[in-house]
Biopython code that builds the backbone (N, CA, C, O; Angstrom):
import numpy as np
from Bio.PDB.StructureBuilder import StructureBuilder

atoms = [
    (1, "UNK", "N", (12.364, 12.568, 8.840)),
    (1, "UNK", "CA", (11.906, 12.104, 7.553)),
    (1, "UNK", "C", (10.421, 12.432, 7.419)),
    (1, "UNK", "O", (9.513, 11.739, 7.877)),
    (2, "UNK", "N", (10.264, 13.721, 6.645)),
    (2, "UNK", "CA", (8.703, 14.059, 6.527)),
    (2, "UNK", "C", (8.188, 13.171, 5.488)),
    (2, "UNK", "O", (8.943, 12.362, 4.947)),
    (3, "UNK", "N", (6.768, 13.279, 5.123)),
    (3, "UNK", "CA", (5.885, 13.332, 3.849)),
    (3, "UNK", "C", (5.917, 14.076, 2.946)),
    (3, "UNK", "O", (5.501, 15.226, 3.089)),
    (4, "UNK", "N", (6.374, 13.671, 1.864)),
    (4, "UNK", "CA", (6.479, 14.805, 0.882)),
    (4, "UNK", "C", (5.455, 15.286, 0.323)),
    (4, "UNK", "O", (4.588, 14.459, 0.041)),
    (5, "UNK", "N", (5.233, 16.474, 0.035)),
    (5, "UNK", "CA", (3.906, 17.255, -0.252)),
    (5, "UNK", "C", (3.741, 16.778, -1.788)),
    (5, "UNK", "O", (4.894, 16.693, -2.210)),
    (6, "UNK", "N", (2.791, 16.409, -2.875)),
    (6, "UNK", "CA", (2.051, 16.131, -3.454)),
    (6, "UNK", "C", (1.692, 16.989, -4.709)),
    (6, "UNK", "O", (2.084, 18.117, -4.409)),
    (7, "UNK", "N", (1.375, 17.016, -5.441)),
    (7, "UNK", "CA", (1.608, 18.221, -6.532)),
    (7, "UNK", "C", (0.093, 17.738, -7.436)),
    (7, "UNK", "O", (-0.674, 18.520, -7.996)),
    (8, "UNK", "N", (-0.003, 16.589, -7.383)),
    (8, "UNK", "CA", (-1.287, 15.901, -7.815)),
    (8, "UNK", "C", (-2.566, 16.357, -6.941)),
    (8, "UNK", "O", (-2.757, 17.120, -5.994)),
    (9, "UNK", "N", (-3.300, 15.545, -7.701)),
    (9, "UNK", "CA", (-4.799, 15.129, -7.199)),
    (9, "UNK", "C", (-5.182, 13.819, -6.454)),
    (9, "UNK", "O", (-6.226, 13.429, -5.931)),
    (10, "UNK", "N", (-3.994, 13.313, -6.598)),
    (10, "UNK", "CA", (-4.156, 11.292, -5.937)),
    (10, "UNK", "C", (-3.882, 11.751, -4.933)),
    (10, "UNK", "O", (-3.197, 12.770, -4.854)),
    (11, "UNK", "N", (-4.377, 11.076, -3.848)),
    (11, "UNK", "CA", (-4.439, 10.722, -2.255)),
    (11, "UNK", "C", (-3.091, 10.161, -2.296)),
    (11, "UNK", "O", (-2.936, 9.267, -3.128)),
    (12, "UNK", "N", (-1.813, 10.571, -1.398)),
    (12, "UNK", "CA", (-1.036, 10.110, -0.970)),
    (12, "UNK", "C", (-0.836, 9.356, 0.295)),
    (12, "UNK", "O", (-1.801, 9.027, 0.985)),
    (13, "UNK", "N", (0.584, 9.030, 0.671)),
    (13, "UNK", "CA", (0.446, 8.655, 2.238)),
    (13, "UNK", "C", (-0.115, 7.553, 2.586)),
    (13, "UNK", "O", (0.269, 6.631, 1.866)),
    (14, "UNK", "N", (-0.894, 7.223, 3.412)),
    (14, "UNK", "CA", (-1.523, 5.793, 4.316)),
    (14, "UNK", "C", (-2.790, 6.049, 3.332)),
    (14, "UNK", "O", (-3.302, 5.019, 2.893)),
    (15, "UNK", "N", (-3.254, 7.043, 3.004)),
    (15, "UNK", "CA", (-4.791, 7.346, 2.593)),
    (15, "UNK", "C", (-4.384, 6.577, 0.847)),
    (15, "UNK", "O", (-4.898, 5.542, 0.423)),
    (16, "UNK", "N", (-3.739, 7.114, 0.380)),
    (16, "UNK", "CA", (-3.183, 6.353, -1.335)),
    (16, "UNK", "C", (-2.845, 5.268, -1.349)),
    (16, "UNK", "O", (-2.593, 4.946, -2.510)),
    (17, "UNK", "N", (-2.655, 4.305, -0.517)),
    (17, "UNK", "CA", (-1.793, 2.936, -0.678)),
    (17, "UNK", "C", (-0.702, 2.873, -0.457)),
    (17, "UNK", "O", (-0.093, 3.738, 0.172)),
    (18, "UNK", "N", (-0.179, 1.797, -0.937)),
    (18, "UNK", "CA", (1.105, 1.284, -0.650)),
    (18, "UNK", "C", (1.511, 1.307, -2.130)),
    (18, "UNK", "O", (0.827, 0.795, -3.016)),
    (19, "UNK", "N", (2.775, 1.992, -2.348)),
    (19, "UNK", "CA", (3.740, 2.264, -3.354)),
    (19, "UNK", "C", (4.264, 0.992, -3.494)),
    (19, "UNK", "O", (4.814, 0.403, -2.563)),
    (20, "UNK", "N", (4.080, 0.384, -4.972)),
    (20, "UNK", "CA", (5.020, -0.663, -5.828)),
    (20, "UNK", "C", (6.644, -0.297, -5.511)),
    (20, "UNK", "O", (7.126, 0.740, -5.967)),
    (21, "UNK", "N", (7.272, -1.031, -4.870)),
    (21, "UNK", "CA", (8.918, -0.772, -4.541)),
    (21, "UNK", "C", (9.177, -2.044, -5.247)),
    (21, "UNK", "O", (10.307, -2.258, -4.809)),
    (22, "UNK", "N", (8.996, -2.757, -5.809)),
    (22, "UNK", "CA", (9.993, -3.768, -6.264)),
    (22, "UNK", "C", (9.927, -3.871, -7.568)),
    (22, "UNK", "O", (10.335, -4.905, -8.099)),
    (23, "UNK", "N", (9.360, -2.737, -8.395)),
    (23, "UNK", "CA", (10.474, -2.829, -9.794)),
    (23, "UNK", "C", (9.534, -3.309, -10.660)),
    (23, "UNK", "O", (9.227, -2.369, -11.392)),
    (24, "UNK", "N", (8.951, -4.242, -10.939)),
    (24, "UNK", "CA", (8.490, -5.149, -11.960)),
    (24, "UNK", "C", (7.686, -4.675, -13.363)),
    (24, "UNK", "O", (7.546, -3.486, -13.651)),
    (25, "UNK", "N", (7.475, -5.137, -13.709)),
    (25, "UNK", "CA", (6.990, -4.830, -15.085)),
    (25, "UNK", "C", (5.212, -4.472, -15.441)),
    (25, "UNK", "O", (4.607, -4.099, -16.446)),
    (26, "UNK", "N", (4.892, -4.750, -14.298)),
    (26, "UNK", "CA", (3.183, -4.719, -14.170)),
    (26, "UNK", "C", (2.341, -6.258, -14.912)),
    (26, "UNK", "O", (1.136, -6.449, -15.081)),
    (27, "UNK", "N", (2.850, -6.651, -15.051)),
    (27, "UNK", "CA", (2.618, -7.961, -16.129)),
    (27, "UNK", "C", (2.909, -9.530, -15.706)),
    (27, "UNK", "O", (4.065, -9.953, -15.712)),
    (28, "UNK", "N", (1.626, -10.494, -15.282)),
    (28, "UNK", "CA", (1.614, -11.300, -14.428)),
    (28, "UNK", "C", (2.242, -12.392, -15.462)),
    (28, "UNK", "O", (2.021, -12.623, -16.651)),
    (29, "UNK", "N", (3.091, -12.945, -14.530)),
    (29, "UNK", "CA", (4.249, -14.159, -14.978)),
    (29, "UNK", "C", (3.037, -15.132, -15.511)),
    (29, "UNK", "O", (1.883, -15.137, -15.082)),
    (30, "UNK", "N", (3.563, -15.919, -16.511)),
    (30, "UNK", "CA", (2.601, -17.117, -17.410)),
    (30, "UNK", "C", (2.087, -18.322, -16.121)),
    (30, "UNK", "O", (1.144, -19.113, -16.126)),
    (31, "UNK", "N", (2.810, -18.140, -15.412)),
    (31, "UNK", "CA", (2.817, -19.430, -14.385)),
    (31, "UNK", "C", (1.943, -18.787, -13.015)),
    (31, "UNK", "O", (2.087, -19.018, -11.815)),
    (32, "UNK", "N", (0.953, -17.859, -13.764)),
    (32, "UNK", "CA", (-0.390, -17.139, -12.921)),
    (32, "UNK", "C", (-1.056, -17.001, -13.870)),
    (32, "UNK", "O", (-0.770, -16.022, -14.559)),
    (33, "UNK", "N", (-2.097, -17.794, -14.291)),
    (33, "UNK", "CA", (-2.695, -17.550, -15.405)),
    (33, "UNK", "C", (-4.486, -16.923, -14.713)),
    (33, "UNK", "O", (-4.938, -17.519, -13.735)),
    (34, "UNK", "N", (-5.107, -16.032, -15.190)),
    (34, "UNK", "CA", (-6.375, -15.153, -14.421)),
    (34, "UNK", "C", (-7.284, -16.148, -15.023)),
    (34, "UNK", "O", (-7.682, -16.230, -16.185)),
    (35, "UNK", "N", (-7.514, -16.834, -14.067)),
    (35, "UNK", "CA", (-8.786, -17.939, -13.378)),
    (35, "UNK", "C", (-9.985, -16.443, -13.040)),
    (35, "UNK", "O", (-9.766, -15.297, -12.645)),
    (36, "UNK", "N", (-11.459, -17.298, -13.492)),
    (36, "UNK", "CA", (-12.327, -16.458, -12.814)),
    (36, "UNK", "C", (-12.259, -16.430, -11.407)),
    (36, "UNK", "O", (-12.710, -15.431, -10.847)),
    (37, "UNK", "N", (-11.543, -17.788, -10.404)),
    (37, "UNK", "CA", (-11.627, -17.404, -9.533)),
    (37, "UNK", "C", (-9.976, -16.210, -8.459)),
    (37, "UNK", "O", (-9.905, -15.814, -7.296)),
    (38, "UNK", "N", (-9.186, -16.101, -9.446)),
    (38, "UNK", "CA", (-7.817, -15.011, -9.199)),
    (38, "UNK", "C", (-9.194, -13.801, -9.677)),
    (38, "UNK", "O", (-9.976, -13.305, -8.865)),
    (39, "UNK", "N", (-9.191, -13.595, -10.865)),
    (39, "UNK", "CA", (-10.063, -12.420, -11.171)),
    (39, "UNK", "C", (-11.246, -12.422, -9.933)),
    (39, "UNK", "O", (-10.939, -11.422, -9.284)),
    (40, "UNK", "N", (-12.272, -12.948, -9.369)),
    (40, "UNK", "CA", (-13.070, -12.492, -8.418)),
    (40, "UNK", "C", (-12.019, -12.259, -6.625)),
    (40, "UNK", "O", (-12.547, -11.519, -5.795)),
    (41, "UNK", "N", (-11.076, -12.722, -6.372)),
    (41, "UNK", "CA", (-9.971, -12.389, -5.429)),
    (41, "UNK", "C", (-9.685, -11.290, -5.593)),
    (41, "UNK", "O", (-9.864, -10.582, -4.602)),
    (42, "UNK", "N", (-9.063, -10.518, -6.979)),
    (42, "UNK", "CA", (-8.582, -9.311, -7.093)),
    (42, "UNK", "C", (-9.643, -8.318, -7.073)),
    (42, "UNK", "O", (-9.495, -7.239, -6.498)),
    (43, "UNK", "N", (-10.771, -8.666, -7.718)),
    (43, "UNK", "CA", (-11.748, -7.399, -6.984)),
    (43, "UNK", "C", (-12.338, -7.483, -5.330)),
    (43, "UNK", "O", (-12.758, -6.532, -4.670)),
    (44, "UNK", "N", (-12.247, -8.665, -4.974)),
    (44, "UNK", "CA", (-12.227, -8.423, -3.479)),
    (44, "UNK", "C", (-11.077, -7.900, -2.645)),
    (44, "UNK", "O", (-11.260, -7.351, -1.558)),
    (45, "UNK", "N", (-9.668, -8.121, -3.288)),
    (45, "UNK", "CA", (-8.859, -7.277, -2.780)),
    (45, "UNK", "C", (-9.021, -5.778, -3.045)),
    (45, "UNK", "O", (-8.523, -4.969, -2.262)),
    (46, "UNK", "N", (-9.647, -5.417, -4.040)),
    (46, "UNK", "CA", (-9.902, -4.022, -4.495)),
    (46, "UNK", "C", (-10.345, -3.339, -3.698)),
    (46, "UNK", "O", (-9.900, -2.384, -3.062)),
    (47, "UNK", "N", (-11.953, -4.224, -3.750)),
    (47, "UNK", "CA", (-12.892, -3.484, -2.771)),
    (47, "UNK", "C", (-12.788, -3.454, -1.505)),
    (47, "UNK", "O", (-13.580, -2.834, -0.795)),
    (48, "UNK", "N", (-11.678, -4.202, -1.014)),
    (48, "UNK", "CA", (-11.314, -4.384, 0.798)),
    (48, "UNK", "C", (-10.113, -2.405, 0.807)),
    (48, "UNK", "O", (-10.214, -1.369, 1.464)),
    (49, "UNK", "N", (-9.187, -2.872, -0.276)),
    (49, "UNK", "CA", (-8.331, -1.535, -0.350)),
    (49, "UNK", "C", (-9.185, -0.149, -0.511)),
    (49, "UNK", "O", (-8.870, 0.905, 0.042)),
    (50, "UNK", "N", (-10.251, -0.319, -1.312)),
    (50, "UNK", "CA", (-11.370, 0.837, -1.235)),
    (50, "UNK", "C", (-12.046, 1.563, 0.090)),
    (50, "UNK", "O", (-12.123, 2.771, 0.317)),
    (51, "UNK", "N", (-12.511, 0.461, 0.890)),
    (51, "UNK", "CA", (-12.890, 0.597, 1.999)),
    (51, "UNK", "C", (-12.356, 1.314, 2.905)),
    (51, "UNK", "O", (-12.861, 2.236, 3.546)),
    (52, "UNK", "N", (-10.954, 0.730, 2.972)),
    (52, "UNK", "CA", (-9.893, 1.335, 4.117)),
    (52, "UNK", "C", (-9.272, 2.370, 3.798)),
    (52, "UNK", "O", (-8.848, 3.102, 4.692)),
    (53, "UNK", "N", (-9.078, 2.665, 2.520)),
    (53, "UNK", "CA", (-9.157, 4.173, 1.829)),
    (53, "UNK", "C", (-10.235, 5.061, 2.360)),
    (53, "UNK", "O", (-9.772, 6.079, 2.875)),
    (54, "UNK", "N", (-11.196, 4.996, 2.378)),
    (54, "UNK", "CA", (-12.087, 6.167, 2.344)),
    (54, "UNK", "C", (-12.158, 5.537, 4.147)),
    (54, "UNK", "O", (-12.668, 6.466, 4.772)),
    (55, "UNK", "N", (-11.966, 4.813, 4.758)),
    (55, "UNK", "CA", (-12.406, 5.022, 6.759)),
    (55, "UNK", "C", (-10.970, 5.951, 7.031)),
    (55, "UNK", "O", (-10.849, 6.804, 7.910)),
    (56, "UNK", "N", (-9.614, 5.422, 5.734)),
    (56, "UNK", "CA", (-8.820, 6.487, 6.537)),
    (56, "UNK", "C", (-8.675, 7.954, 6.085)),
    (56, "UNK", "O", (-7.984, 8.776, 6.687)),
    (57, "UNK", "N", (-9.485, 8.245, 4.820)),
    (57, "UNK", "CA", (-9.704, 9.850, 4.444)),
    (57, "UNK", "C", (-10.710, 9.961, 5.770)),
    (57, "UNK", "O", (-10.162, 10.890, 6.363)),
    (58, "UNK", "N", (-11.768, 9.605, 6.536)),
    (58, "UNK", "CA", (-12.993, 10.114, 7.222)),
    (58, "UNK", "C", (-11.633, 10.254, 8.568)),
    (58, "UNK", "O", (-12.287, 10.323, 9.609)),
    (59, "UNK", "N", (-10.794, 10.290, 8.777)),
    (59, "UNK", "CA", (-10.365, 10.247, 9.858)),
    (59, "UNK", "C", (-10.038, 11.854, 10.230)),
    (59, "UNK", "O", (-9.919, 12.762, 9.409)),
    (60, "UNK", "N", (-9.919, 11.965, 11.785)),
    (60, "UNK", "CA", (-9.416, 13.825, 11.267)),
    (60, "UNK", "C", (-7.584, 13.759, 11.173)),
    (60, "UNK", "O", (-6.856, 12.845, 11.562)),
    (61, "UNK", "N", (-7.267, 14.828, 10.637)),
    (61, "UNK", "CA", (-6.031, 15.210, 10.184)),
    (61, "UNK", "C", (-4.717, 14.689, 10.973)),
    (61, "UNK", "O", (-3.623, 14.446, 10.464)),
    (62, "UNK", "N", (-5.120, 14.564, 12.478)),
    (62, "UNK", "CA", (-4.290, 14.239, 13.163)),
    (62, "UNK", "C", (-3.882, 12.861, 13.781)),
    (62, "UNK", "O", (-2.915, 12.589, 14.493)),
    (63, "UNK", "N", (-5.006, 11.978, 13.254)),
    (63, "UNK", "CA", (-5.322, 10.375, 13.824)),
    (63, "UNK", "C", (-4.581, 10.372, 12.668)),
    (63, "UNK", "O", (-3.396, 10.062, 12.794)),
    (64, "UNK", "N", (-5.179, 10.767, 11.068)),
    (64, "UNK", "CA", (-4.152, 10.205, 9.887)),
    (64, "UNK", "C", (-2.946, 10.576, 9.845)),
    (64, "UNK", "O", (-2.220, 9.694, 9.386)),
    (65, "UNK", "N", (-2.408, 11.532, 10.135)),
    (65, "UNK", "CA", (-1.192, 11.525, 10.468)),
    (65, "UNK", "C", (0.033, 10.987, 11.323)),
    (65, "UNK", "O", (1.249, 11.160, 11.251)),
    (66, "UNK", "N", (-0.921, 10.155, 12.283)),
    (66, "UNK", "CA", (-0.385, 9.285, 12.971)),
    (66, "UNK", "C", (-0.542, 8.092, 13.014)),
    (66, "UNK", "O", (-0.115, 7.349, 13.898)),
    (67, "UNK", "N", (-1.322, 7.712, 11.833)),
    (67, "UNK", "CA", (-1.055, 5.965, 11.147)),
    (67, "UNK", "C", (-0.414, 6.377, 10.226)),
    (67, "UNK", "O", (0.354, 5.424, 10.094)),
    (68, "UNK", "N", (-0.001, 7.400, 9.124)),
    (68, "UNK", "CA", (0.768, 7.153, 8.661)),
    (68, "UNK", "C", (1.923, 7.181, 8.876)),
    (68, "UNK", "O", (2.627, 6.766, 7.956)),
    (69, "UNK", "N", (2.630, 7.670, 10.153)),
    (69, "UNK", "CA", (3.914, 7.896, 10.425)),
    (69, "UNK", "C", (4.224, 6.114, 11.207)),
    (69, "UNK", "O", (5.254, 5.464, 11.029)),
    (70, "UNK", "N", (3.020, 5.667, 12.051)),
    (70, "UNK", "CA", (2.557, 4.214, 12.332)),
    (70, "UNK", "C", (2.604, 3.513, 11.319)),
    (70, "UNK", "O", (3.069, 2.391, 11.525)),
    (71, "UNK", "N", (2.194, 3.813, 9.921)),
    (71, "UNK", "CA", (2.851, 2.464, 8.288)),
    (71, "UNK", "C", (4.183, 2.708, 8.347)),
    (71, "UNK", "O", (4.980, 1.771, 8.404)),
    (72, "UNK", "N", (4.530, 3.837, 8.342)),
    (72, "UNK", "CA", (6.115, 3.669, 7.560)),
    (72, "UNK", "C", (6.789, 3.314, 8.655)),
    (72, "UNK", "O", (7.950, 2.938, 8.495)),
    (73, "UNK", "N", (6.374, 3.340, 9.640)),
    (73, "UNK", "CA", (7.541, 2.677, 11.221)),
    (73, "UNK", "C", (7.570, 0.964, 10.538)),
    (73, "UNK", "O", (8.537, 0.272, 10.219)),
    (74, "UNK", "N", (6.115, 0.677, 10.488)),
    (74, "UNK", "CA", (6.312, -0.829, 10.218)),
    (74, "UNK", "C", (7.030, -1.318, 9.679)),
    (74, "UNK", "O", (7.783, -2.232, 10.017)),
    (75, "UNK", "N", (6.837, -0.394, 8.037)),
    (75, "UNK", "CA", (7.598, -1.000, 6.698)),
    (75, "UNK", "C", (9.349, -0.840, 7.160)),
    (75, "UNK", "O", (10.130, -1.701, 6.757)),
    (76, "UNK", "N", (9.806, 0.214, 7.941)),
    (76, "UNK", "CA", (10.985, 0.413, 8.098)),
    (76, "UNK", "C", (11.658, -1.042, 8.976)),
    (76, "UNK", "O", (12.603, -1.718, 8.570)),
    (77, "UNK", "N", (10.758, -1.306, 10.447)),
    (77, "UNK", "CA", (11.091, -2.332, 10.432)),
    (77, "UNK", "C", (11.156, -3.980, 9.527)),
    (77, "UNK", "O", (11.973, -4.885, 9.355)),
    (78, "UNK", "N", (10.396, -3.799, 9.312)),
    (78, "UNK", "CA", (9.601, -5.192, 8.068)),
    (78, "UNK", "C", (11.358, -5.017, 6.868)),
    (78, "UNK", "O", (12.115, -5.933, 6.545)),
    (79, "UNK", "N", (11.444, -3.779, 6.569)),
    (79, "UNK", "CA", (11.982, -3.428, 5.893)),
    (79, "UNK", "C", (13.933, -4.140, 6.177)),
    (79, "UNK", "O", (14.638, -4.853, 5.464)),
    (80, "UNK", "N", (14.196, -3.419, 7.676)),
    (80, "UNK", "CA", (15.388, -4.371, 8.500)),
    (80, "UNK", "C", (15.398, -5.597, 8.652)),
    (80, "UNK", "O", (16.455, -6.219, 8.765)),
    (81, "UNK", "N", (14.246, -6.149, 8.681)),
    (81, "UNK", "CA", (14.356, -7.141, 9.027)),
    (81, "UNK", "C", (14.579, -8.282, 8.519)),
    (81, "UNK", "O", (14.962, -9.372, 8.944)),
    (82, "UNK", "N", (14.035, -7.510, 6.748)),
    (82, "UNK", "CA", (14.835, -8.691, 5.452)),
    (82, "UNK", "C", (15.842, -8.715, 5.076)),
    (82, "UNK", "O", (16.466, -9.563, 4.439)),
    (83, "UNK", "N", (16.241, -7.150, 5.689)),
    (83, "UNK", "CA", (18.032, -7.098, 4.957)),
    (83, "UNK", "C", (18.949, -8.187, 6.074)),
    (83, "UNK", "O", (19.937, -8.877, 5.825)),
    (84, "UNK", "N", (18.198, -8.020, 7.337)),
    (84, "UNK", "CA", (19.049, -9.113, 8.459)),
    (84, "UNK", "C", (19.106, -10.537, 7.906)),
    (84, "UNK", "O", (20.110, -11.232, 7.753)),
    (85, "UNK", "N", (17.891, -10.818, 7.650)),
    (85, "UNK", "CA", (17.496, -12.238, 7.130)),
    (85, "UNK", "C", (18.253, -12.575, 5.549)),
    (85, "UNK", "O", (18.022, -13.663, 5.022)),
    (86, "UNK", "N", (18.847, -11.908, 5.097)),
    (86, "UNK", "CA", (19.153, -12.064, 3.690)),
    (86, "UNK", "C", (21.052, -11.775, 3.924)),
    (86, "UNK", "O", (21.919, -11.480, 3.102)),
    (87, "UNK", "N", (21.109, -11.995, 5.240)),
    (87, "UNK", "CA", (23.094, -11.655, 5.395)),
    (87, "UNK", "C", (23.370, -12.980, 6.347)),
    (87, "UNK", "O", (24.510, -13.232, 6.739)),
]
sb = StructureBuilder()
sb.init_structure("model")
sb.init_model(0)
sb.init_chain("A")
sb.init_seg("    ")
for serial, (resi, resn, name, xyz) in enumerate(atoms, 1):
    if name == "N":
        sb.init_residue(resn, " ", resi, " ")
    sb.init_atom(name, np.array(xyz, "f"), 0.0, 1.0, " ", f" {name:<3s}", serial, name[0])
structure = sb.get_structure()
């Protein structure tokens, strides 16, 4: 199971984030209403995801290639391990 090559300009892989898999609508339920203090959380989550973006572009080609094959091991387990928990 490779990485699929990219056709864009966005950073893919471990270096782009983590891909939305569950569907939703982008649009926060009424029963989360954006408090200044949710709004100052989400730019500290931003700027924490920023960070670790650009330490894992500075990495060379071959360390990143081997955290990202190291994320998707995780998620695969993480991934088994809800379908176990949910039977």
């Amino acid at each position: 199971m490779g990485v699929p090559a990219s056709t864009d300009s966005e950073p893919q892989g471990v270096a782009g984030g983590i891909e939305n898999t569950q569907g939703g609508s982008g649009e926060v339920p009424k029963e989360y209403p954006m408090t200044p203090e949710r709004a100052e959380l989400i730019r500290q989550a931003k700027d924490i995801l920023q960070a670790k973006q650009k330490m894992i572009e500075s990495l060379p080609e071959p360390q990143r290639h081997k955290l990202a094959l190291l994320a998707h091991l995780m998620l695969s387990i993480q991934s088994r391990q809800d379908k176990s928990e949910k039977s």
